[in-house]
N, C-alpha and C positions, 0 to 999 in steps of 0.2 A: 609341153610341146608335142605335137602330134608327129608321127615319124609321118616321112614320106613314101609313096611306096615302092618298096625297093630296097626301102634302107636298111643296114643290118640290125638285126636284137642287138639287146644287152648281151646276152646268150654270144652269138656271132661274135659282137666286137670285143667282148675278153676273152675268144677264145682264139681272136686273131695275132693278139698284142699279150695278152693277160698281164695288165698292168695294176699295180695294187689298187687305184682307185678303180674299176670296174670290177677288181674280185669285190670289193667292200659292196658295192653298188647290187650287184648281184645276189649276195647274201642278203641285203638287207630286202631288196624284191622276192627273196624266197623265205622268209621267215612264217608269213602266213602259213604253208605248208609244214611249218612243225608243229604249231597249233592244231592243225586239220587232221596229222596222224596222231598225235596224244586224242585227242577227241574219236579219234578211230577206234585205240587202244582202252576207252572207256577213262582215260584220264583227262579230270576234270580239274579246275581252279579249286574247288573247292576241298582238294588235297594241301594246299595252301603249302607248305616250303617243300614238299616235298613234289609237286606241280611244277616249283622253279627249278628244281633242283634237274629233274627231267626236262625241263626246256632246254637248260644248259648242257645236258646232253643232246638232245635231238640239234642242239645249234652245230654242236661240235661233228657231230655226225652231217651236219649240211655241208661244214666248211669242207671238210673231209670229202664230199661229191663236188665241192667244186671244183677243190685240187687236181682231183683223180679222175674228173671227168675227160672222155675222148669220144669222140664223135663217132667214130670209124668202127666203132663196135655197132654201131648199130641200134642204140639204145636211147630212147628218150631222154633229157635230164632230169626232169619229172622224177619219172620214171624207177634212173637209178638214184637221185637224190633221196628219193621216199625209200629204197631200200638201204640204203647209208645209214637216212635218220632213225631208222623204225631198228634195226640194227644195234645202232648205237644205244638207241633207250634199253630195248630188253637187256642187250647183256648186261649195261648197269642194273637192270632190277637183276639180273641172274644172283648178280656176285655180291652185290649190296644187301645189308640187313634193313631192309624198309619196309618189311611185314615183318609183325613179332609170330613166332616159334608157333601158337596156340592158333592164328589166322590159319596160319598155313598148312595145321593138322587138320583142324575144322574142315577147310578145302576139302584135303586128301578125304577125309569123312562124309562127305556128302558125294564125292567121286563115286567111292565104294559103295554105298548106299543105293544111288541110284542104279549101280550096275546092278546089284544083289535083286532089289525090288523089280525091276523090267523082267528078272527070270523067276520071280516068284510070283509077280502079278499078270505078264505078260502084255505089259501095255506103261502107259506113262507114269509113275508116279504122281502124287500130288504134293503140295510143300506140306499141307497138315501130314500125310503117309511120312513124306524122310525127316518129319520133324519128330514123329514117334519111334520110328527108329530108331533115330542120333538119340535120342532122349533131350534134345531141344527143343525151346517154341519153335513156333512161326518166323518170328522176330531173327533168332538167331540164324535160321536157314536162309533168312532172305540178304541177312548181312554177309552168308559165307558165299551167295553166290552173286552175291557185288562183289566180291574179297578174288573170287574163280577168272574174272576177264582180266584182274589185275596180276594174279601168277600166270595169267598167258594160256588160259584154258579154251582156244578157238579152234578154227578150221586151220589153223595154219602148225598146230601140233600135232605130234601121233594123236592115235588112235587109242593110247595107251599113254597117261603123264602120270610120272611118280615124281619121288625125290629128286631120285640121280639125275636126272636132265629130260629134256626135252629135244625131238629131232623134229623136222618139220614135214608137213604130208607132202607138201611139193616136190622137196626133195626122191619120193616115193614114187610120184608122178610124172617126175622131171623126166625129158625125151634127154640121150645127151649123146646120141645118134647111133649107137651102137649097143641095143638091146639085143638081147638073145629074147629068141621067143618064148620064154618060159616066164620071165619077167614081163615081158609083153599083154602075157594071158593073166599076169598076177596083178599088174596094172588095171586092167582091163576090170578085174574080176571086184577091186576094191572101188573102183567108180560107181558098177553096177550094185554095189553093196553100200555106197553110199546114198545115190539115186534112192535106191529102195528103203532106205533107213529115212530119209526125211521128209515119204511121203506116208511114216507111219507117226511122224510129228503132230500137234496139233495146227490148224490153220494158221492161228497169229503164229508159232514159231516158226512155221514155213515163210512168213511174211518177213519176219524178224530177219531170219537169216539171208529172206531176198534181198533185203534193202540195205542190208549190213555189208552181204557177198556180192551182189551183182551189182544193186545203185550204188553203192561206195559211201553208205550216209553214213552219218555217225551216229553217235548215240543219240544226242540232241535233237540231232532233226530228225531221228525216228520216232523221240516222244514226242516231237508235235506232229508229225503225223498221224500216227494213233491216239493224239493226245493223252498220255503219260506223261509220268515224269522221268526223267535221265536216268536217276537211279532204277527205276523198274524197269527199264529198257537193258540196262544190263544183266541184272535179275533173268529177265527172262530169256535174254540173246544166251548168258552162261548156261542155263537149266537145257537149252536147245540143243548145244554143242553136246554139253554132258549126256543128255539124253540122245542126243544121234552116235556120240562115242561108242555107247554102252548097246544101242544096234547093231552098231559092227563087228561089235567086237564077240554079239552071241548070234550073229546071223549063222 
């Protein structure tokens, strides 16, 4: 049926009433969207229970924004549903054992590596350079930096990821209207150093990360755009972040 015009969303009319049959309706019109941030997040199907096991989260994390949703802030549902769900996924990877022990060194390993290499070579690595390093092939480098989007190795982490956790750069960046200018100029100072750090990337990684960070694509439909494939679109979105980290952090 075609609304007419005028008439309210689904959005509107359960948030006038919020009757169980419009929350269910609601959720089930928003499900696409948790498909769309797993696909963000470089998770694919082809993780197979551990794929569902994440949708079950990202679901619960929807239902969680529909509950909690208020209009009066100000905020898109969109919006705060996708920070709900995306939310909800990480910290089950946080606290969940769903990379084994040796994935997650390898990571750390190729983290360090790349940082070490950009100050000895003073430019990008290559996968064959941190594969000699690590004393790994090729093979194994490109598998730990499929393994890197999936412990959450992006633009939305420090600048700096170890073990103990991860704090997010927004947070860094976040206005929350009562800056002292000292934090101000230090904001300021890590944009400018970021800017400058990802125009010493190569082309495709600066592309990678436009289309990643600014169109919102996901992995998939960045390998068809450059036609790749998925897995190497993470590959090389990880290798970007890692390598733009590892400018900042020796700028």
């Amino acid at each position: 049926m075609v609304l007419r015009t005028g008439e309210p969303s689904l959005l509107e009319q359960f948030l006038a009433n919020r009757s169980a049959e419009l929350r269910e309706k609601l959720v089930l019109q928003s499900v696409p969207l948790v498909h769309y941030l797993l696909g963000r997040l470089g998770i694919t199907q082809e993780m197979g229970s551990d794929y569902e096991d994440l949708v079950h989260q990202g679901l619960l994390g929807l239902i969680d924004a529909v509950d909690r949703y208020d209009p009066k802030h100000g905020t898109k549902f969109s919006t705060y549903a996708s920070l709900r769900i995306r939310g909800k996924v990480l910290d089950y990877m946080r606290v969940s054992d769903w990379m084994p022990r040796s994935a997650r060194q390898r990571v750390r390993a190729i983290q360090k590596a790349i940082s070490k290499l950009w100050v000895d070579l003073g430019r990008e690595p290559t996968e064959e350079e941190l594969a000699a390093n690590l004393g790994l092939d090729v093979e194994q480098v490109e598998k730990g930096l499929v393994d890197s989007n999936l412990v959450i190795v992006s633009l939305d982490a420090t600048v700096e990821v170890d073990q103990d956790g991860e704090g997010s750069l927004h947070e860094r960046l976040v206005d929350d209207k009562q800056v002292n200018p000292s934090e101000v100029f230090e904001d300021d100072d890590l944009k400018k150093q970021i800017v400058a750090g990802i125009r010493r990337l190569s082309e495709r990684e600066q592309l990678i990360l436009s289309l990643y960070y600014y169109d919102e694509l996901t992995f998939k439909e960045i390998g068809k755009v450059l036609e790749i494939t998925e897995s190497r679109v993470c590959q090389l979105h990880a290798r970007a972040v890692l390598n733009l980290k590892a400018v900042v952090k020796h700028e």
